[in-house]
Structure formats: C-alpha cells, structure tokens
C-alpha positions in Angstrom: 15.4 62.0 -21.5 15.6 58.4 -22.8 18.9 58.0 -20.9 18.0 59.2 -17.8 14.5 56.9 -17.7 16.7 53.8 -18.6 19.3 54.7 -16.0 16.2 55.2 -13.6 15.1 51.7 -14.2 18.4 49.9 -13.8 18.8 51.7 -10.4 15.8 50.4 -9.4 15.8 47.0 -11.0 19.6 46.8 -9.0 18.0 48.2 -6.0 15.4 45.9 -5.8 17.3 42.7 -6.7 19.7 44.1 -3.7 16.6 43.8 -1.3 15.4 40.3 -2.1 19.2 39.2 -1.6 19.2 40.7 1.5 15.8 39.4 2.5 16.7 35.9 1.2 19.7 36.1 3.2 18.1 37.6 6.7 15.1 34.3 6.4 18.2 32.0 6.7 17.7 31.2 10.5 20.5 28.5 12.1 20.8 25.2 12.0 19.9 24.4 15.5 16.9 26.7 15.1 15.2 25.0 12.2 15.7 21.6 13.9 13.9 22.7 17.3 11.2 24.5 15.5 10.7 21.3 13.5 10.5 19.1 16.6 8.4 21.4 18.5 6.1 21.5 15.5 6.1 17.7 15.6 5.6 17.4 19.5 2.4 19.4 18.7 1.0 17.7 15.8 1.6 20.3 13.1 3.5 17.7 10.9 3.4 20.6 7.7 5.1 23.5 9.8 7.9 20.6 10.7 7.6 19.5 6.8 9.1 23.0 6.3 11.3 23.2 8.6 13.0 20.0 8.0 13.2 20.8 4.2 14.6 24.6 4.8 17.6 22.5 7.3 18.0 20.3 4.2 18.2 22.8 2.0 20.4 25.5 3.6 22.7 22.9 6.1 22.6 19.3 4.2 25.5 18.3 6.2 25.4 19.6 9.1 25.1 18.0 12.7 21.3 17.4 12.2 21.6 16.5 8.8 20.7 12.6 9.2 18.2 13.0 12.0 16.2 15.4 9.9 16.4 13.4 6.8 14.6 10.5 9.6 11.7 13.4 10.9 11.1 14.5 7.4 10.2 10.5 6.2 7.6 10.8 9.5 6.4 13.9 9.0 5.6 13.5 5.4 4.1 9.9 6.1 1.9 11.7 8.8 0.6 14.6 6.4 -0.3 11.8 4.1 2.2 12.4 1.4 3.1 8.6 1.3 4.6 9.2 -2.2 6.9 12.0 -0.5 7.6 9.5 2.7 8.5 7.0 0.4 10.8 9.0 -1.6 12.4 10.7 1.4 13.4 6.9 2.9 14.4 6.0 -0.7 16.9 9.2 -0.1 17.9 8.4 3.3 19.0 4.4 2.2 20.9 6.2 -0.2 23.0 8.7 1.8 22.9 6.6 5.1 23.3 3.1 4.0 25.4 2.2 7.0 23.2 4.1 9.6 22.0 2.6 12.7 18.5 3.9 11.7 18.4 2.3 8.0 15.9 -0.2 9.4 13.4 2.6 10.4 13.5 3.7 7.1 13.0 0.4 4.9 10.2 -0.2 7.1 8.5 3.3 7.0 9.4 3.3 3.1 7.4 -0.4 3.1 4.6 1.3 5.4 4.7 3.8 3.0 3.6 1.4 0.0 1.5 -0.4 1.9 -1.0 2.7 2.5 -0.5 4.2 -1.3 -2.8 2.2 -2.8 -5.9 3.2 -0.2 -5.6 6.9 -1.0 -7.3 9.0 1.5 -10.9 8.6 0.2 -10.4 4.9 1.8 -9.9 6.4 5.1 -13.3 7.5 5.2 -15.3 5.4 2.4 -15.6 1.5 2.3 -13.6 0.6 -1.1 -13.3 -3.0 -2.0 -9.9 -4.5 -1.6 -10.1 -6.5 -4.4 -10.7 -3.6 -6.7 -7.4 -1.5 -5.7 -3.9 -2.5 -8.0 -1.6 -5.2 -6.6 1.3 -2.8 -7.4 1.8 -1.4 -4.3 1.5 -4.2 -2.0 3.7 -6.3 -4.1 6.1 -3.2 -3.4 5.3 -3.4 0.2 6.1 -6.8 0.6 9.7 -6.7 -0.7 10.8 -3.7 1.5 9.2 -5.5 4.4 10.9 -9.1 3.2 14.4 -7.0 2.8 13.9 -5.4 6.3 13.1 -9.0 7.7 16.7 -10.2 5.8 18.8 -7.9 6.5 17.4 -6.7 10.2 15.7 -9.4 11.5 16.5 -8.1 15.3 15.0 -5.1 14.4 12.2 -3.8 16.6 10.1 -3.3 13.5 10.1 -7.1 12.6 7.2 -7.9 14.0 5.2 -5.5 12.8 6.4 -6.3 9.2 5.8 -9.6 9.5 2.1 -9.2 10.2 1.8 -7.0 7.2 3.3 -9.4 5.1 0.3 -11.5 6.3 -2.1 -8.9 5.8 -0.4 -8.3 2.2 -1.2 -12.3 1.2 -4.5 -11.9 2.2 -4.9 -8.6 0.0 -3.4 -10.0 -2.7 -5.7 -13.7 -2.6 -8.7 -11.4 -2.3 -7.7 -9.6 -5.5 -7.8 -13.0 -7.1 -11.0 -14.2 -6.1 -12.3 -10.7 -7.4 -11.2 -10.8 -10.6 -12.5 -15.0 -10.6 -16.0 -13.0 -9.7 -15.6 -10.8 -12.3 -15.0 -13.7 -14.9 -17.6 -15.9 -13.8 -20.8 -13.0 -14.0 -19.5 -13.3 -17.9 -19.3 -17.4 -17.6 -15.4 -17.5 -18.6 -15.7 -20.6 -16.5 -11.8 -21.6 -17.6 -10.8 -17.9 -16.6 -12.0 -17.7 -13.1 -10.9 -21.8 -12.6 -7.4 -20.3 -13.4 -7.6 -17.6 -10.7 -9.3 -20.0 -8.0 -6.6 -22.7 -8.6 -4.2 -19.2 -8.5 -4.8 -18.6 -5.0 -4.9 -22.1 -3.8 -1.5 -22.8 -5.7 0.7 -19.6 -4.4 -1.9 -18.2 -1.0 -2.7 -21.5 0.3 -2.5 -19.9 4.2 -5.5 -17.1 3.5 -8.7 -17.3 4.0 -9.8 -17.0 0.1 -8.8 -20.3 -0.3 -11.7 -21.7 0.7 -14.3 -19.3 -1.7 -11.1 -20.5 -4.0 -12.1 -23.7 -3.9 -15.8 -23.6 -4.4 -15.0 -21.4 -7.3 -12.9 -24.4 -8.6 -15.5 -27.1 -7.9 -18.6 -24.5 -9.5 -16.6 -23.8 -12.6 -14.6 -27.2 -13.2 -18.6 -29.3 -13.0 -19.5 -26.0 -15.7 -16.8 -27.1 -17.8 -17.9 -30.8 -17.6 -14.8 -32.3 -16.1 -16.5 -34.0 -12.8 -13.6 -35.6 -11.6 -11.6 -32.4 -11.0 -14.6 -30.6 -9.7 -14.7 -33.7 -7.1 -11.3 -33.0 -6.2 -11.8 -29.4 -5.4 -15.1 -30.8 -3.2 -12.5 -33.4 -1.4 -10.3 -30.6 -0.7 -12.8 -28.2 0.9 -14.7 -31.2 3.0 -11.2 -31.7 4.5 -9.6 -28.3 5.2 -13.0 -26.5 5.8 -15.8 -28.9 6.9 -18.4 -26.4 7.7 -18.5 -24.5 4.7 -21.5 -23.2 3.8 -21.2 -24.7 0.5 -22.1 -27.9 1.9 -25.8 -28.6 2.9 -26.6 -30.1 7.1 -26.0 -33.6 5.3 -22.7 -32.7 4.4 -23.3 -32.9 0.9 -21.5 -30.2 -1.7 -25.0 -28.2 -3.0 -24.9 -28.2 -6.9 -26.0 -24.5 -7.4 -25.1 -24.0 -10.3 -27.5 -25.6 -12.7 -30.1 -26.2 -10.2 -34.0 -25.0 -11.0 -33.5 -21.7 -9.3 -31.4 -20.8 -12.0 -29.0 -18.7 -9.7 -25.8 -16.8 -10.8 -23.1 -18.4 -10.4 -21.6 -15.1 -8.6 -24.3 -16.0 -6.6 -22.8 -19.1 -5.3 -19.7 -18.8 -4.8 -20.3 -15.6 -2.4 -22.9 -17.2 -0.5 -25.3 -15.3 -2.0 -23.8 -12.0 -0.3 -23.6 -10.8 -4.2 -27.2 -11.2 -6.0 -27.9 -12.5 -9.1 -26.9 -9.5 -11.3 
C-alpha cells in the first residue's frame, strides 16, 4: 500500500513539475513582441508594464536585435517609476556592455540625472526639505558623471543641460556648508563655522552663499577677537555685494553680535529669517 501511495506521489510530483515547464515555456512570447509591448506601454505612460517587459527581453533574448535599445528604455523607464537606484544601475550596465555605443552619452547623463535626484527621495517631491540637511554624497556623484559626459562628449546634446546642473550642484553643495556653519554657531564653535564660511568662499566662490559666507566670517572672526580679519571679510562683502543687508543705510557693517539686544548669532547671519533659538 506504501508502494503504490509513494508511486502515486512521484507521478504527480513529475506531472506537475511537467506543467509548470510547459507553462514557463508557453509565457515566453518573441522578441519583437516584448519590445513593442514595452514601447506601447511607454507611449502610454505605464513605465512598470514597460519595466517588465524590457526586463523579460533581457532575460529571455540578451543579445538579440533589441538587445541595446532595451537596455536604453529600461534606464528611462526605471528613472521614470522613480527607481533612481535601479536607473542608475541599469546605465552603469549599459557603459559596461556598450562602451563604444553611439548612445553611451545618453546613459552617463541619465546615470548623472540619476544621482542627482537620489538624495531628494520622493517625500521631497511633495514636502519642503532643506537642502542643506540632505548628504553631499550623491551630488558629488552627480557631478563627476556630468564632468565625464562634458569630457568625453562635449558635442553631446545633453551638455547643456549638464552643465547647468553642475551649477546647480555648486550651489547645493555651498548651501550645505553654510548649514552646517549655522549649526556650529547656535553652539558658539565660532572657529568651526569660521572654517566652513572661509570653505565656501575658498572652493564655491561663484554661488550665492558666499555672501552669508562672508558675514559668517566677519561675525565669528570679531567673536574670536581677531578684528583685522573680521575687517577683511567686511572689505570683501562691501565690494562684491554692496547692498547686503548686513550693512546699515550708512553703509556701515552692523555689529550684531554683541550688541544690547543680545541676538543669536544664527540670528544674524540669516537675516533674522532663523530666530533666536
């Protein structure tokens, strides 16, 4: 009785493997058809039905005609579903397998795009987070793939776009600076936040931090009791930004910090856009 139940169970056990072999086998559609039912999905917007399709033609024809075209839609499509990890990783594949392509520009600059957006996250689509708080990783990340696409394809139609993002990427990364100075000087580590003020004046001397850089530097260096240098940081805002709001209608640089009021610091150097706290 034993005997026959085992021999029951095999039967089925083969029977059964049999059909999911046979079913894997019949969901195998053609090449041609997994790359039109990706574009179509694309052409409508549904970037995770093309997701699929583009990673079953991968999977099942990874040399095949469509092979390199697919690899490009499956960068977009992840990049457009918001998996800027997976966008990143799929150019990263791409520059790999295609290093000669015609097309290897699209994908340093979409892996570069890629980077650039990581560090928002989707919550900073739809909620105001301070630049300044989010890691420099990323950017910095950004920046070289943008720098390499301007070097090695600088008549690429992507250039331009890149190049204003490297801007943009400056710009981030001074405002991380002058964050961190605010963070130092609400705990009066005067010589900290001098060293991240001089920071950005030193290395992101084109962005507009450099002038809250500055009154930072002037502030902390007249806390630190070295006048001269905080006179020097006053001569350099009068004559790169003359109507500060640092300086009074005479045109006089307004010594907040140990005035009667006895206002934060933080308070200062933000133009009192960040309270006394």
């Amino acid at each position: 009785m034993r005997s026959v139940v085992r021999s029951l169970l095999l039967t089925t056990m083969v029977v059964l493997v049999s059909a999911c072999a046979s079913n894997q086998q019949e969901e195998v559609l053609p090449e041609k058809t997994y790359y039109e039912n990706a574009r179509e999905a694309m052409n409508s917007g549904n970037f995770t039905e093309a997701e699929e399709n583009l990673d079953a033609l991968e999977t099942y024809y990874p040399f095949g005609r469509y092979a390199e075209q697919a690899q490009l839609d499956l960068i977009f499509a992840r990049y457009q579903n918001l998996d800027l990890e997976g966008a990143r990783a799929a150019a990263d594949r791409f520059l790999r397998l295609n290093p000669q392509s015609d097309h290897a520009d699209y994908a340093l600059y979409m892996r570069g795009l890629a980077s650039y957006n990581l560090d928002l996250g989707l919550a900073a689509r739809y909620f105001p987070i301070d630049v300044g708080a989010r890691s420099p990783g990323e950017q910095e990340q950004a920046f070289r793939d943008f720098s390499e696409l301007l070097n090695r394809y600088p008549e690429s139609q992507y250039v331009a776009d890149a190049r204003q993002r490297m801007v943009a990427i400056r710009n981030r990364m001074a405002e991380l600076e002058i964050y961190t100075a605010r963070y130092y000087i609400k705990r009066s580590a005067y010589v900290a936040a001098n060293n991240r003020a001089r920071y950005v004046v030193e290395n992101f001397p084109t962005t507009p931090s450099v002038e809250e850089a500055l009154v930072i530097m002037a502030e902390t260096f007249r806390a630190l009791e070295l006048p001269e240098d905080s006179q020097d940081a006053i001569a350099l805002l009068k004559q790169n930004f003359p109507e500060s709001k640092a300086f009074n209608p005479q045109g006089e640089f307004e010594a907040n910090l140990l005035n009667a009021e006895s206002r934060s610091l933080s308070n200062v150097v933000t133009f009192g856009l960040m309270g006394d706290d």
